[in-house]
VEXVEXFI-286509 format. One record per residue (C-alpha): y, x, z. Coordinates in steps of 0.02 Angstrom, whole numbers, padded with zeros to 5 digits. Each point is the difference from the previous one (the first is absolute). Layout:
BEGIN
<site <Y; X; Z>>
...
This chain:
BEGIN
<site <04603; 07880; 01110>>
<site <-00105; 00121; -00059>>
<site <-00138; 00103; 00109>>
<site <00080; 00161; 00025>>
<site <00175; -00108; 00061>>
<site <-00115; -00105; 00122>>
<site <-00067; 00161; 00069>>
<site <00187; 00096; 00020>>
<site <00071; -00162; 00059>>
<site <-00107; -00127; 00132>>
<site <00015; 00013; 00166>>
<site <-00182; 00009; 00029>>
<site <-00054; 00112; -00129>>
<site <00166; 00137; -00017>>
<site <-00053; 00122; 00131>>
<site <-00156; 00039; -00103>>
<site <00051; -00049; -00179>>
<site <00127; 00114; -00037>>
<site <-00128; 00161; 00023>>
<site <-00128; -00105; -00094>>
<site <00108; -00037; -00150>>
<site <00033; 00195; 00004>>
<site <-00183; 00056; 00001>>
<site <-00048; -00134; -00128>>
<site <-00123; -00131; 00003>>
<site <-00176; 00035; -00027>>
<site <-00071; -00066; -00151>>
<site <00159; -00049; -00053>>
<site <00090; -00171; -00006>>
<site <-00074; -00100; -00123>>
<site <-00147; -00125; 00041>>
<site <-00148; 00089; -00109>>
<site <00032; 00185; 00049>>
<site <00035; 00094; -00180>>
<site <-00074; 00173; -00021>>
<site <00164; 00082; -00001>>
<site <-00007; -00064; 00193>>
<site <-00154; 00051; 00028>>
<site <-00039; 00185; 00118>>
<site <-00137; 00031; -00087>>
<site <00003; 00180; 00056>>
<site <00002; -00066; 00176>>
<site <-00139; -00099; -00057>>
<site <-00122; 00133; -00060>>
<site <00052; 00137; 00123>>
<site <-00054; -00101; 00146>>
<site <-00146; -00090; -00073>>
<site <-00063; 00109; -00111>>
<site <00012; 00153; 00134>>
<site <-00170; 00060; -00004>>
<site <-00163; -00082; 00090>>
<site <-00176; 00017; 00018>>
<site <-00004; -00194; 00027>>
<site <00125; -00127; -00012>>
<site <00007; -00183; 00062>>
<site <00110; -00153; -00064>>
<site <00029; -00146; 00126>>
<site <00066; -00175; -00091>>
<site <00080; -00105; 00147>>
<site <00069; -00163; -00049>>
<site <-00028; -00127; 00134>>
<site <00080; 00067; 00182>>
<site <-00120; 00044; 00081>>
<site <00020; 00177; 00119>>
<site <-00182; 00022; 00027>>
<site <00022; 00105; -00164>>
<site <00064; 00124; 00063>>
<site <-00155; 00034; 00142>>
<site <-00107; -00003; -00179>>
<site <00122; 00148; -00055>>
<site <-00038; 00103; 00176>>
<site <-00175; -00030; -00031>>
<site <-00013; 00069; -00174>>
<site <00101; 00139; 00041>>
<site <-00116; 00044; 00150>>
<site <-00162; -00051; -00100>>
<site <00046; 00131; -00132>>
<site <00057; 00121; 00106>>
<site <-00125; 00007; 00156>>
<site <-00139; -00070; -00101>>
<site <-00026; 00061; -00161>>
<site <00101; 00135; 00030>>
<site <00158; 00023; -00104>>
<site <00152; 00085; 00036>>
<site <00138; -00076; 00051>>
<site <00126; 00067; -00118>>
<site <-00167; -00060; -00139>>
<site <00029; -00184; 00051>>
<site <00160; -00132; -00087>>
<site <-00023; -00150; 00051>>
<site <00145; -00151; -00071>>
<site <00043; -00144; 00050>>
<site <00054; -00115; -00112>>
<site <00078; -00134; 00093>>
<site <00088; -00141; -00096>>
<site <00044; -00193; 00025>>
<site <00029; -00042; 00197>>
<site <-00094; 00177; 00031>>
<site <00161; 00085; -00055>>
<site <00082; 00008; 00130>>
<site <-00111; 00135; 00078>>
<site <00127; 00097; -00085>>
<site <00161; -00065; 00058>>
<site <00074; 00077; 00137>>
<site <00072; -00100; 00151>>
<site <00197; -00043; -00032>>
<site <-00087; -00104; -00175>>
<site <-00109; -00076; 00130>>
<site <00126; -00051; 00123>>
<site <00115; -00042; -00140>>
<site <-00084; -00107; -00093>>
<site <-00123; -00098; 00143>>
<site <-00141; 00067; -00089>>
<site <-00154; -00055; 00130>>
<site <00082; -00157; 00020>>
<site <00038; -00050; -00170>>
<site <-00183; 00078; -00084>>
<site <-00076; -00071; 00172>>
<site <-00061; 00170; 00024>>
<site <-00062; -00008; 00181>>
<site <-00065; 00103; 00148>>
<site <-00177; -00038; 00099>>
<site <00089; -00123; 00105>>
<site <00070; -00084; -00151>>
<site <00173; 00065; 00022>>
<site <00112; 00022; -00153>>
<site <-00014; 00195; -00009>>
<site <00188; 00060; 00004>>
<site <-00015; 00195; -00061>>
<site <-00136; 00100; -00104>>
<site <-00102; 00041; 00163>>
<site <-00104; 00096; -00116>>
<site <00085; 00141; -00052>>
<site <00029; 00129; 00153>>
<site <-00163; 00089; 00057>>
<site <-00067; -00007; 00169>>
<site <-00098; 00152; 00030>>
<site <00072; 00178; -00039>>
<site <-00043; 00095; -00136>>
<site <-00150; 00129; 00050>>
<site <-00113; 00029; -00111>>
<site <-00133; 00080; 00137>>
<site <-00005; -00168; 00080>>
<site <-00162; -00087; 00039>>
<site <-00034; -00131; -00163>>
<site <-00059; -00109; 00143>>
<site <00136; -00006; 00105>>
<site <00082; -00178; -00013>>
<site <00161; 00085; 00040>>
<site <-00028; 00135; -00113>>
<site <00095; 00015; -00196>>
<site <-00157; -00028; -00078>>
<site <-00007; -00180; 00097>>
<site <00177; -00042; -00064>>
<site <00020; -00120; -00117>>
<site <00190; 00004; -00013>>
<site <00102; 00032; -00167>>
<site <00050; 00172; 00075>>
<site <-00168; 00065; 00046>>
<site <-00074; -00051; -00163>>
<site <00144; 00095; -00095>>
<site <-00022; 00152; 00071>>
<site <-00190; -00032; -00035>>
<site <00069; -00002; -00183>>
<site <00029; -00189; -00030>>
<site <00133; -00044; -00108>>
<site <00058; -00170; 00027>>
<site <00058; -00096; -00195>>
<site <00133; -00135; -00006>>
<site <00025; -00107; -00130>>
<site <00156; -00034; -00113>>
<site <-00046; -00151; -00055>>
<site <-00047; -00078; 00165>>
<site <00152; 00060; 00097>>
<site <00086; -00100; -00161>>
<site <-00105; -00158; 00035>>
<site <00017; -00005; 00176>>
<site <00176; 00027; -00018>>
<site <00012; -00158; -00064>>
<site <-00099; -00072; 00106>>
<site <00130; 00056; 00157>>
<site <00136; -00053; -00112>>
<site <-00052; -00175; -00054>>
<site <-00082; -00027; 00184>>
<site <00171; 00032; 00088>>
<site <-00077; 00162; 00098>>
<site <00143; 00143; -00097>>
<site <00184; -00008; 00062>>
<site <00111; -00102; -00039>>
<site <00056; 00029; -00196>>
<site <-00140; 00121; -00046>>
<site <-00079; -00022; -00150>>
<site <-00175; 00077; -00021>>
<site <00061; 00126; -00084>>
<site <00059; 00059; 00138>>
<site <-00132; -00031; 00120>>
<site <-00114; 00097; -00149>>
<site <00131; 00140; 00022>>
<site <-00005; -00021; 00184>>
<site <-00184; 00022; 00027>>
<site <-00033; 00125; -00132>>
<site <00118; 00100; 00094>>
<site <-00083; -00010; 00183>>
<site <-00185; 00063; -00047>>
<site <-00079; 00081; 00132>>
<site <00006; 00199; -00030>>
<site <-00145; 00044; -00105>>
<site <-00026; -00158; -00090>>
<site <-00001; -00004; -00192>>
<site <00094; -00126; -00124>>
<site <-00127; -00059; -00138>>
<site <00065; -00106; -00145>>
<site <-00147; -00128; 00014>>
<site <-00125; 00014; 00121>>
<site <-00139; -00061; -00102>>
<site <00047; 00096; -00141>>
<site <-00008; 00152; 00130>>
<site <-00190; -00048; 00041>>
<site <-00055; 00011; -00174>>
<site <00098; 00167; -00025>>
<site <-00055; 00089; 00170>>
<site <-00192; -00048; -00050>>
<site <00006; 00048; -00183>>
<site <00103; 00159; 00002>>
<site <-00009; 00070; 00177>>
<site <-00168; -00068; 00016>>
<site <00035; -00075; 00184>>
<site <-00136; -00122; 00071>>
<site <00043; -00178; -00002>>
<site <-00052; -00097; 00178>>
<site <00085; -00164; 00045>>
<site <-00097; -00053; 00158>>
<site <00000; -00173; 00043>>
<site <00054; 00007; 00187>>
């Protein structure tokens, strides 16, 4: 069965496939995203918008902390030295199990993610949704920077978005750790991972932006768009 058949036809993935198969897939079907697949438009409008100072974030290893390091950069730059806040990009380039930052919660629930990654909470609890996208405070941009309730004390996906975050997923990791479900018995029954790939690639959270290779993306963000590389050991 092909991808686009799984998607119209399972009973656990129709109710969402059939509008994904009719907004396409982004970065394509194959497993090394082609160029022809590739938004590069997308790409440069939204990283390449224009910034006093821009910030690259490499996450590999799961670890949420990351995202604190994000808040604190943003309010560094901002409150510190003094930058606008339209002047400041900041990226996160999150790849391998950090990846799912930017899957949104029916591929969580779906596909046992925290359970299967052993992706787990303080109390060592497999974590069942992505607890880290919807912010906590609301947006004000008068509030006091040292109000722990305040935005600029939110570290959540949200927060940091509107703070001008843009949150990279990976083609070929969402490919790998399709097969990974697949071959580890986590996708429904008769997926392939093709179809999981499909699946995922087609329940990002909103904002987040499909690379064809994640460490190709580094190297291209530093050398042409002249972001600043920082992969903090947390």
């Amino acid at each position: 069965m092909n991808r686009r058949g799984f998607l119209a036809t399972s009973s656990v993935l129709a109710a969402s496939g059939t509008a994904a198969a009719a907004q396409g897939i982004p970065g394509g079907t194959h497993l090394v995203e082609r160029r022809s697949d590739f938004d590069a438009a997308s790409f440069g409008r939204v990283l390449g918008r224009p910034a006093r100072i821009a910030q690259l974030y490499e996450a590999v290893v799961f670890r949420p902390a990351v995202l604190s390091s994000v808040k604190n950069s943003f309010n560094g730059l901002q409150f510190g030295f003094g930058y606008a806040p339209g002047d400041i990009a900041i990226a996160l380039a999150a790849h391998g199990p950090s990846a799912v930052y930017g899957y949104n919660d029916e591929i969580w629930a779906r596909y046992r993610l925290g359970e299967f990654f052993k992706l787990t909470d303080s109390a060592g609890a497999p974590i069942d949704s992505n607890t880290f996208v919807r912010k906590r405070a609301q947006i004000d941009a008068a509030a006091d920077p040292d109000d722990p309730m305040g935005m600029y004390q939110d570290s959540s996906i949200e927060m940091l978005q509107h703070r001008g975050l843009v949150v990279l997923t990976c083609h070929t990791a969402v490919e790998e750790q399709a097969r990974t479900l697949v071959k580890g018995g986590a996708a429904p029954a008769g997926a392939t991972a093709t179809d999981v790939a499909d699946d995922i690639l087609t329940h990002l959270i909103p904002g987040a932006v499909v690379v064809p290779s994640m460490v190709a993306t580094i190297a291209v963000l530093q050398a042409e768009y002249r972001y600043v590389y920082l992969a903090p050991e947390l």
